[in-house]
C-alpha positions as CSV (number, residue, x, y, z in Angstrom):
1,X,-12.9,19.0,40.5
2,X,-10.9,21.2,37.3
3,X,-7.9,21.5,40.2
4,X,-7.8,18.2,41.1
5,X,-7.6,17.1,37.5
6,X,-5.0,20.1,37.2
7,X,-2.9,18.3,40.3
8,X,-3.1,14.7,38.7
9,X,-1.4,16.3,35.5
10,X,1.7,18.2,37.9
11,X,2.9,15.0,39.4
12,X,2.2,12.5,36.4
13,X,4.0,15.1,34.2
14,X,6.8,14.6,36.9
15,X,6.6,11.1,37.2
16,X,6.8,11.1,33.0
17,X,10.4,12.8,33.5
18,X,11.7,10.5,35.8
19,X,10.8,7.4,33.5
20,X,10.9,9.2,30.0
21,X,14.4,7.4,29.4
22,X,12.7,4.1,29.6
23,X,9.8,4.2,28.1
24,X,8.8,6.7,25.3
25,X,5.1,7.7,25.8
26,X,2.6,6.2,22.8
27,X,-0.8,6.7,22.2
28,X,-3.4,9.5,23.0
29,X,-1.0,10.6,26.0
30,X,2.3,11.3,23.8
31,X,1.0,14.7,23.4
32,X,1.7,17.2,25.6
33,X,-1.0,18.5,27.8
34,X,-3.4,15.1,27.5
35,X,-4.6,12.3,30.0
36,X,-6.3,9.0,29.6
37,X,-7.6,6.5,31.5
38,X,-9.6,2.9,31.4
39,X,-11.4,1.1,34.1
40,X,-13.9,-1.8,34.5
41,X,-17.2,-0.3,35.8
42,X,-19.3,-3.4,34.7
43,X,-20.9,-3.3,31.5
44,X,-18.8,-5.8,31.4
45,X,-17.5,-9.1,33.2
46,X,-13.9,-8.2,34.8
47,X,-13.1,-6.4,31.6
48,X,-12.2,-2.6,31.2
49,X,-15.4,-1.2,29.3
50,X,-15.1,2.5,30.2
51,X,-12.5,5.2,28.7
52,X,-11.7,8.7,29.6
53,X,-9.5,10.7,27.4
54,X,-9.2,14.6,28.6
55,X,-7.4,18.3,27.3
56,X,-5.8,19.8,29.9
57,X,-6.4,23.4,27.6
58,X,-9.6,23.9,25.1
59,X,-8.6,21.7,21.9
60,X,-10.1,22.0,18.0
61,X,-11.9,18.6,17.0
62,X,-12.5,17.1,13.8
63,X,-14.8,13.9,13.1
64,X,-15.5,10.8,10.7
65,X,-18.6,8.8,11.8
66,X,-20.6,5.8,9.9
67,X,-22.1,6.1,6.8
68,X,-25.1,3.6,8.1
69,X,-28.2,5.4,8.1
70,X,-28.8,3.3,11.5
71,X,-26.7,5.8,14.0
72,X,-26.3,4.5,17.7
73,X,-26.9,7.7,20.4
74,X,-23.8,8.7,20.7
75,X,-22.9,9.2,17.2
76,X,-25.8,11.7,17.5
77,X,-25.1,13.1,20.6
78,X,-21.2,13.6,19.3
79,X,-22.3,15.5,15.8
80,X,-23.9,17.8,17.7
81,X,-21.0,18.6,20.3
82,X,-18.3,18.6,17.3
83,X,-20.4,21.8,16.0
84,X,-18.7,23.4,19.0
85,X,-15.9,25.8,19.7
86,X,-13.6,23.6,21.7
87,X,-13.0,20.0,23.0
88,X,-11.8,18.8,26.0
89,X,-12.7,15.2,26.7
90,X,-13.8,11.9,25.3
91,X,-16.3,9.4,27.3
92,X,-16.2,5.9,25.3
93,X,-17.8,3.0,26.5
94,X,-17.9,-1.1,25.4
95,X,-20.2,-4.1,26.2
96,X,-22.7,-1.8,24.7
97,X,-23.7,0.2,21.5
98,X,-26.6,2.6,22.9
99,X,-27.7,1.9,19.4
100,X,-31.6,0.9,18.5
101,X,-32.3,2.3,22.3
102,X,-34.7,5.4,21.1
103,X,-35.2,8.4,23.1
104,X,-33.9,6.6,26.2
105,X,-30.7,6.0,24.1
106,X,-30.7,9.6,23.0
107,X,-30.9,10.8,27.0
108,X,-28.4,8.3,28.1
109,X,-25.7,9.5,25.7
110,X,-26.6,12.9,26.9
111,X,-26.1,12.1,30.4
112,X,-23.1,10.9,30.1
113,X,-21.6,14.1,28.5
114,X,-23.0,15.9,31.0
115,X,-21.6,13.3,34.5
116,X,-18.4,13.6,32.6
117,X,-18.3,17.6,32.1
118,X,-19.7,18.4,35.5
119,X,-16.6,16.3,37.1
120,X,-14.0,17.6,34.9
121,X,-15.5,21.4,35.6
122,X,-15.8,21.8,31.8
123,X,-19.0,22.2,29.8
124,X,-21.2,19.0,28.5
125,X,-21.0,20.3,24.6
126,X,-17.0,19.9,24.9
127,X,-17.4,16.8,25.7
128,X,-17.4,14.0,23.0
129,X,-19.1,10.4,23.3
130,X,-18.4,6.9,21.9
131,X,-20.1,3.6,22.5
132,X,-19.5,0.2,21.3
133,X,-21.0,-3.6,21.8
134,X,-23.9,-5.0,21.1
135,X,-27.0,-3.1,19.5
136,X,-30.1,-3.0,21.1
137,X,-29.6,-3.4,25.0
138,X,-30.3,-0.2,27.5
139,X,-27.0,1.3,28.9
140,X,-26.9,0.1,32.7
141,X,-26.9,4.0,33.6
142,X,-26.0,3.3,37.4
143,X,-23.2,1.3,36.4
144,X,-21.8,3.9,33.9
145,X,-22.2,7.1,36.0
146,X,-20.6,5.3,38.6
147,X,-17.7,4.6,36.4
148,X,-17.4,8.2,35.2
149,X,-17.0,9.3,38.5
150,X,-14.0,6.5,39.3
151,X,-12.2,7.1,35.9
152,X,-12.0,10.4,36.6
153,X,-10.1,10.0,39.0
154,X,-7.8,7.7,37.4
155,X,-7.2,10.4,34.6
156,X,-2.8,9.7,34.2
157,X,-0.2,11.0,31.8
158,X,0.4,7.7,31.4
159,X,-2.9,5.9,30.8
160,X,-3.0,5.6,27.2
161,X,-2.8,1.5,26.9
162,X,-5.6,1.5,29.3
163,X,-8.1,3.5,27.8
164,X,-6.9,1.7,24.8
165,X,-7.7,-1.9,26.9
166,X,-11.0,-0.6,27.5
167,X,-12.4,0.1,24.0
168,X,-12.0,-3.3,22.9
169,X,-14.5,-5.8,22.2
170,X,-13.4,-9.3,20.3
171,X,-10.1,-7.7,19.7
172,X,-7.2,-9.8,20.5
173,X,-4.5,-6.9,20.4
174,X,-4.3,-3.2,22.2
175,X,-3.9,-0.7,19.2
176,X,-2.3,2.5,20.2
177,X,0.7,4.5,17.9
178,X,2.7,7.6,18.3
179,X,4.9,9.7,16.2
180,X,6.6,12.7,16.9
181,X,8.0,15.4,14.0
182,X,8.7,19.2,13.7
183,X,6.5,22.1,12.0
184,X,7.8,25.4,12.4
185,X,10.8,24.5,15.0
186,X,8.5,23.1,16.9
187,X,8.3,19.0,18.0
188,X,4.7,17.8,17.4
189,X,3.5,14.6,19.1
190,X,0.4,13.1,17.3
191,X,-0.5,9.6,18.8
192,X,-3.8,7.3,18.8
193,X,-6.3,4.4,19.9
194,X,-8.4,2.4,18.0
195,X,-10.7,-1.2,18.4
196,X,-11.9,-3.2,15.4
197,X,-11.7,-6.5,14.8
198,X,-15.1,-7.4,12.7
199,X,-18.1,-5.9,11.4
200,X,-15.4,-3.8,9.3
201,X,-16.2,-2.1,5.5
202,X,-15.4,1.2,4.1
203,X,-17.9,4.2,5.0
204,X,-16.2,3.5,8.2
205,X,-16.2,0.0,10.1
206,X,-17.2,-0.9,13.6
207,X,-14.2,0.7,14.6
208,X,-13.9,3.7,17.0
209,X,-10.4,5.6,16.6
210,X,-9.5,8.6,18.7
211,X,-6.3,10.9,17.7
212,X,-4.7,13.4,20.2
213,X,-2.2,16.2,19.2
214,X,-0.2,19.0,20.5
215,X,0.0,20.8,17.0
216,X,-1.8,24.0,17.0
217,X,-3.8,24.1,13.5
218,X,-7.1,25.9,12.3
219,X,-10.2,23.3,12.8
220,X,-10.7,23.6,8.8
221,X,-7.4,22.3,8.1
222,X,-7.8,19.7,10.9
223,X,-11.3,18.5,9.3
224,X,-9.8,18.4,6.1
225,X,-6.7,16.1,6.5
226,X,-9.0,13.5,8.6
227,X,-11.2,13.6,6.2
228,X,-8.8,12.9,3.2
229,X,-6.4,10.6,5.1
230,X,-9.6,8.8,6.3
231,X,-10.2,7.7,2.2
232,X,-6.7,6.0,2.3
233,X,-7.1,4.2,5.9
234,X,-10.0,3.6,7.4
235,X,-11.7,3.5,4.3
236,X,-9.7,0.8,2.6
237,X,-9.7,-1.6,5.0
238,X,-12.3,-4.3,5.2
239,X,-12.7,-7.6,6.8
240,X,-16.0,-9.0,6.2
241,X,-17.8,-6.2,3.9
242,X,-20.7,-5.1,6.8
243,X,-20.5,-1.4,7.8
244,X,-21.1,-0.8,11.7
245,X,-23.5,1.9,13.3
246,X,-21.3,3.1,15.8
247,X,-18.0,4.1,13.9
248,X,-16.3,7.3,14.5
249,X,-12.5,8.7,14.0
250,X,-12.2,11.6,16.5
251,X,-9.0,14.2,16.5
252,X,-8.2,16.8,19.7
253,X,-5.8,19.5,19.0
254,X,-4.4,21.5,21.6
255,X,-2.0,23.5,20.5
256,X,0.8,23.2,23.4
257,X,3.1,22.6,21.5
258,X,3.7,25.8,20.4
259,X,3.6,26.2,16.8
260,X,2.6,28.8,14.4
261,X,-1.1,28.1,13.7
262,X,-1.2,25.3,10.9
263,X,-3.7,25.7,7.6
264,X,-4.6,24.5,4.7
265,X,-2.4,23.6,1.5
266,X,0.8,24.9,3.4
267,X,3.8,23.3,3.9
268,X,3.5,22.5,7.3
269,X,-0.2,21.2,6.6
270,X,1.5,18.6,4.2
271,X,3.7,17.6,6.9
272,X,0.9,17.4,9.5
273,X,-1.3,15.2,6.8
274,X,1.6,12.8,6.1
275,X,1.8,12.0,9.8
276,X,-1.8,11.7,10.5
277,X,-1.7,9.4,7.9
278,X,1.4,7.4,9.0
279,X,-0.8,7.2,12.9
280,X,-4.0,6.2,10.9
281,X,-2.6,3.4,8.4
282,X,-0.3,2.2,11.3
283,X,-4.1,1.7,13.2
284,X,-5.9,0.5,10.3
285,X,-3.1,-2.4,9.2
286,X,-3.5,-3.5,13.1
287,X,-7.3,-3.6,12.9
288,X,-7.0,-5.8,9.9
289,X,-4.1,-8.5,11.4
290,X,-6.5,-8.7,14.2
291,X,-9.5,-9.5,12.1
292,X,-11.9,-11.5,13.7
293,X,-10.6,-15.5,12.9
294,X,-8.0,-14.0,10.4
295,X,-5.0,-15.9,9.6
296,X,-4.0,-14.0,6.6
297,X,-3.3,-10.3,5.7
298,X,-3.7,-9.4,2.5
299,X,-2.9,-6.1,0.3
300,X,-4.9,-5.3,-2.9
301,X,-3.4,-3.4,-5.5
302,X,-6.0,-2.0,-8.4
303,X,-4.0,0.0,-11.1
304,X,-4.4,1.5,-14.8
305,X,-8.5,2.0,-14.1
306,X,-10.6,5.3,-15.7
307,X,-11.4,6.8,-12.3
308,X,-10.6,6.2,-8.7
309,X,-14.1,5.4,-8.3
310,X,-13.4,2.3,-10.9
311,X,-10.5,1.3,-8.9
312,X,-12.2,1.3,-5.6
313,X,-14.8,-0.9,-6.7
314,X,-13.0,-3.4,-8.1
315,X,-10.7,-3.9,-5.2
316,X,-13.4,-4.0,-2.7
317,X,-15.4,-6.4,-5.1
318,X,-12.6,-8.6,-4.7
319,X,-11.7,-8.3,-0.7
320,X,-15.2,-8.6,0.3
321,X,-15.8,-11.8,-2.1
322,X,-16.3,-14.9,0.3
323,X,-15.1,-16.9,-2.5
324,X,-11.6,-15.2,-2.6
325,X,-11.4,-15.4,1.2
326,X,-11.8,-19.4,1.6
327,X,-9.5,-19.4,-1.4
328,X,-6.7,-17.6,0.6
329,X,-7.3,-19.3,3.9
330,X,-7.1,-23.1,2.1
331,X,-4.2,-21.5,0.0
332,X,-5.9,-22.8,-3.1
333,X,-4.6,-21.9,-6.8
334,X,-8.0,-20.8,-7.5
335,X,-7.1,-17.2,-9.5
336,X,-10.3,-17.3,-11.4
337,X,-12.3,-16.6,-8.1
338,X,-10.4,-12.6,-8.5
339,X,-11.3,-12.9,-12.4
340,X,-14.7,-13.7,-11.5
341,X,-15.1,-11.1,-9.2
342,X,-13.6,-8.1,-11.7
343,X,-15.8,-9.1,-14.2
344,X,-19.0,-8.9,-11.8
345,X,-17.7,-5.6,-9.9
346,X,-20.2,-3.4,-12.2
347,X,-17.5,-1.5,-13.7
348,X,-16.6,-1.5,-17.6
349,X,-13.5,-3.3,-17.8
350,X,-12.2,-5.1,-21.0
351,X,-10.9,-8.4,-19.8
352,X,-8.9,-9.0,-23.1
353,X,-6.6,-5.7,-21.3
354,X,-6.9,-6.9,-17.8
355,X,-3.7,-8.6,-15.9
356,X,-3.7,-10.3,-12.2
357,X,-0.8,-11.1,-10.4
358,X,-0.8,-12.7,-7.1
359,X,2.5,-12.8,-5.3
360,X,5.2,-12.4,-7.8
361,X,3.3,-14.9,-10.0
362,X,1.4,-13.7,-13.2
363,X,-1.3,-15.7,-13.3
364,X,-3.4,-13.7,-16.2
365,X,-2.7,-11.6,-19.1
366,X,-5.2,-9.9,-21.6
367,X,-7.6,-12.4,-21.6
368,X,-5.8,-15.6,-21.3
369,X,-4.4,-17.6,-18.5
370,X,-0.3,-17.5,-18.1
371,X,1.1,-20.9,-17.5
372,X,2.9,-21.2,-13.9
373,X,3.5,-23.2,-11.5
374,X,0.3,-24.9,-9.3
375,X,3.0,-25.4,-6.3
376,X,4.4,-22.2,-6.2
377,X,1.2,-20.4,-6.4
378,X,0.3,-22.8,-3.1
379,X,3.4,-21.8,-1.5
380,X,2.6,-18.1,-1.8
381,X,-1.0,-18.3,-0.7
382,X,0.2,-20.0,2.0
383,X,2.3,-16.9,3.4
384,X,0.4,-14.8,6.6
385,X,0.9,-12.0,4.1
386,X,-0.8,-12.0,0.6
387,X,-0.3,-8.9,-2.4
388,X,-2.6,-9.1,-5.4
389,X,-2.0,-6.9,-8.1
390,X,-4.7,-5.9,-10.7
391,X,-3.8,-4.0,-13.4
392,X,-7.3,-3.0,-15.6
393,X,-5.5,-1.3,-18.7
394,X,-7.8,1.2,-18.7
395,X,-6.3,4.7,-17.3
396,X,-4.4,5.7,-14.7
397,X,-6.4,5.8,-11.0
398,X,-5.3,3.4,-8.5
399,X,-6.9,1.8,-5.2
400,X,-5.4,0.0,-2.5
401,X,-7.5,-2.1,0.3
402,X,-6.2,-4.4,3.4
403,X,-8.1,-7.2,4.0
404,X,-8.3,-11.1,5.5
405,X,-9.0,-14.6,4.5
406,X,-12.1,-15.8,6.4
407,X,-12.0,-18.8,8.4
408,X,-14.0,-21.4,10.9
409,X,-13.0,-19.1,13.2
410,X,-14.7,-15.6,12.2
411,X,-18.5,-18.0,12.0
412,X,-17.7,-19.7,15.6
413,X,-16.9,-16.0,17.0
414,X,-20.1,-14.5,15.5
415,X,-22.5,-17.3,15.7
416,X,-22.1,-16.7,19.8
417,X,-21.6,-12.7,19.7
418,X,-24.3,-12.0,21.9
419,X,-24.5,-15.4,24.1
C-alpha cells in the first residue's frame, strides 16, 4: 500500500506543476513532500467528518493538547505516539469526540492508528489521532474503518481545503494558511488547518490545529517554538471562556526542504518561530471572526501591569465577562462593565492609576470618568471590529486577547448542539 501512496504523490506532484501558476498551494499540502485528504464516511449526515494528513518521509512532531483534566481517547492515544521517533500521518475525525467513552474509547482511538498505519505501510505509533463532536457517544467503528480505507485512497498534493472541510463542526468558514520564507538558502513552506468556532478559552479551546513543514529542525526546537507561539495564539483567544477536552495543536516536520538542521536560540530558529507564529495567529484571528453567533471581533490590549501573569488575567476577566459581551453586541456606552470587571479580576490594581480606552475614545483616567461623547462611543461599538486598551499603571508586562460579543445566536446554536 506504501507504493501506491508513493504513485499518488508522482502524478499529483505533476499535476501541482502544471497548475502551480494558477493557484499557489495553501494549507498542510504547501510543503513539500505532504498529502491530505477529507471524505464523508458517515459520522456524519452528507458532511466530510474524516481527515487524512500523511509524510511522504519520517517527520519530527511537536504537540499542545487541553489543559481539562477530562481528555477524550485520542488526546491519550496521541501523547503516547508524540513520545516517538518519527511521524508520518494524522487520522482526525468529527461528529464525534471519543471522549467520556472509557476503555472502549481508549481501544477505538487505538484502532484507528493502527487501520491507518497498516494502509499506509508505516507503523501505528507514527501515527497521530484527533477527534471532535459531541462527548459521550461510541465511535461508529464500522463506519470509521471503512472511511480510513477510502481516504486513503484519496490521499492528493492538493487536498488540503478538504481535510480542512472535514474537521469542522458549527464552523461557518474553512481555515487553512500558508507561508513560505528562507533559512539557510533554502525556501521553507510552513502551512495549516484548524476548526473552532465555540467552546473556546485559553489552556487550549475546542479547537484542533494541525501544522505541516518542510524545514528540517531538531524536535526540541520544534516543541519549543509551538509551545511559546502557542501562549500568544491559541492561548489568547477566547470566545465564551469554556475550555474543550479534545484540543490539540499538532506540527510534522520533514525536512525536504533541505536546510541545515534548525535549533534553538539561532538565527534561523527566530525566523522559523516568527513564521509559525504568523500561520498560528493568522488561524487563531479566523477561529475568533467565526465564533459561534459572533458579530463582533474584538482586540484587548492590557499594558503597564507587574507581571504578565497580571496582564493575562485582567484581559481574560474582561473578554470572558458576559456583561461586556451583550455590551458590545447592543453597542451600548456601558464602559463601567470593563471597570467592573478589572476591579473583580483578583489582581492588585490601583484604580486611582488605571486608564481604559475603547476605540480612540478615553473613557477613564485615574479613577475618574473622562467626559466624551455618548454618540461617538455608540458609533465605535458599533464597528465589526472593537480595540480596548487598558493601561493598569503598574509596570511594564503586557497581554493581548481576541475575542467576540455574544449574541441570540451563540444560545440558539448551543441550546440544540446535540439535537
Amino acid at each position: 500500500m506504501g507504493r501506491k501512496v508513493r504513485a499518488v504523490a508522482m502524478k499529483d506532484t505533476a499535476d501541482s506543476v502544471q497548475r502551480s501558476a494558477f493557484r499557489k498551494k495553501t494549507g498542510v499540502t504547501a510543503a513539500k513532500g505532504f498529502q491530505a485528504a477529507g471524505i464523508a464516511c458517515g459520522i456524519k449526515k452528507k458532511r466530510k467528518d474524516l481527515a487524512l494528513i500523511y509524510s511522504e518521509v519520517p517527520a519530527v512532531a511537536a504537540a499542545v493538547f487541553t489543559r481539562n483534566q477530562l481528555q477524550a481517547a485520542p488526546v491519550l492515544v496521541t501523547k503516547e505516539h508524540i513520545r516517538s521517533d518519527a511521524a508520518r500521518a494524522i487520522i482526525a475525525n468529527s461528529g464525534n469526540a471519543n471522549c467520556a467513552t472509557g476503555k472502549k474509547g481508549f481501544a477505538d482511538a487505538r484502532q484507528m492508528a493502527s487501520e491507518c498505519a497498516g494502509l499506509l505501510g508505516i507503523q501505528p505509533r507514527e501515527v497521530l489521532v484527533a477527534s471532535t463532536g459531541v462527548i459521550g457517544r461510541p465511535l461508529p467503528m464500522k463506519t470509521v474503518t471503512q472511511g480510513i480505507e477510502a481516504i486513503v485512497r484519496n490521499l492528493s498534493s492538493q487536498g488540503s481545503r478538504s481535510a480542512a472541510e472535514a474537521i469542522l463542526t458549527t464552523d461557518h468558514i474553512v481555515k487553512e494558511t500558508a507561508i513560505q520564507f528562507s533559512v539557510g538558502g533554502q525556501e521553507i513552506s510552513l502551512g495549516g488547518i484548524a476548526k473552532g468556532a465555540g467552546m473556546i478559552a485559553p489552556e487550549m479551546a475546542t479547537m484542533l490545529c494541525f501544522i505541516t513543514t518542510d524545514a528540517k529542525i531538531a524536535r526540541p526546537a520544534l516543541q519549543r517554538a509551538l509551545s511559546q507561539v502557542t501562549e500568544t495564539t491559541f492561548n489568547a483567544i477566547t470566545i465564551d471562556g469554556e475550555m474543550s477536552t479534545n484540543d490539540m495543536v499538532l506540527v510534522m516536520a520533514n525536512g525536504k526542504a533541505g536546510n541545515p538542521a534548525i535549533q534553538s536560540g539561532s538565527a534561523a530558529y527566530q525566523k522559523f518561530a516568527a513564521g509559525l507564529g504568523q500561520v498560528m495567529e493568522e488561524l487563531a484571528k479566523m477561529m475568533v471572526r467565526d465564533g459561534e453567533g459572533a458579530t463582533k471581533f474584538v482586540e484587548i490590549n492590557v499594558t503597564s501591569a507587574k507581571n504578565r501573569g497580571d496582564a493575562k488575567e485582567v484581559a481574560h476577566r474582561i473578554a470572558n465577562s458576559l456583561l461586556v459581551k451583550t455590551m458590545l453586541h447592543g453597542a451600548d456606552p456601558n464602559w463601567g462593565r470593563i471597570a467592573a470587571c478589572i476591579g473583580s479580576s483578583g489582581v492588585g490594581v490601583r484604580m486611582n492609576r488605571v486608564e481604559i480606552t475603547i476605540g480612540t475614545i478615553l473613557v477613564f483616567l485615574k479613577g475618574e470618568p473622562v467626559e466624551h461623547s455618548r454618540e461617538e462611543l455608540k458609533q465605535i461599538l458599533r464597528n465589526p471590529e472593537i480595540q480596548i486598551g487598558v493601561d493598569l499603571g503598574e509596570g511594564r508586562s503586557i497581554a493581548r486577547v481576541w475575542t467576540t460579543d455574544l449574541s441570540a445566536e451563540y444560545v440558539k446554536i448551543n441550546a440544540g448542539y446535540t439535537t
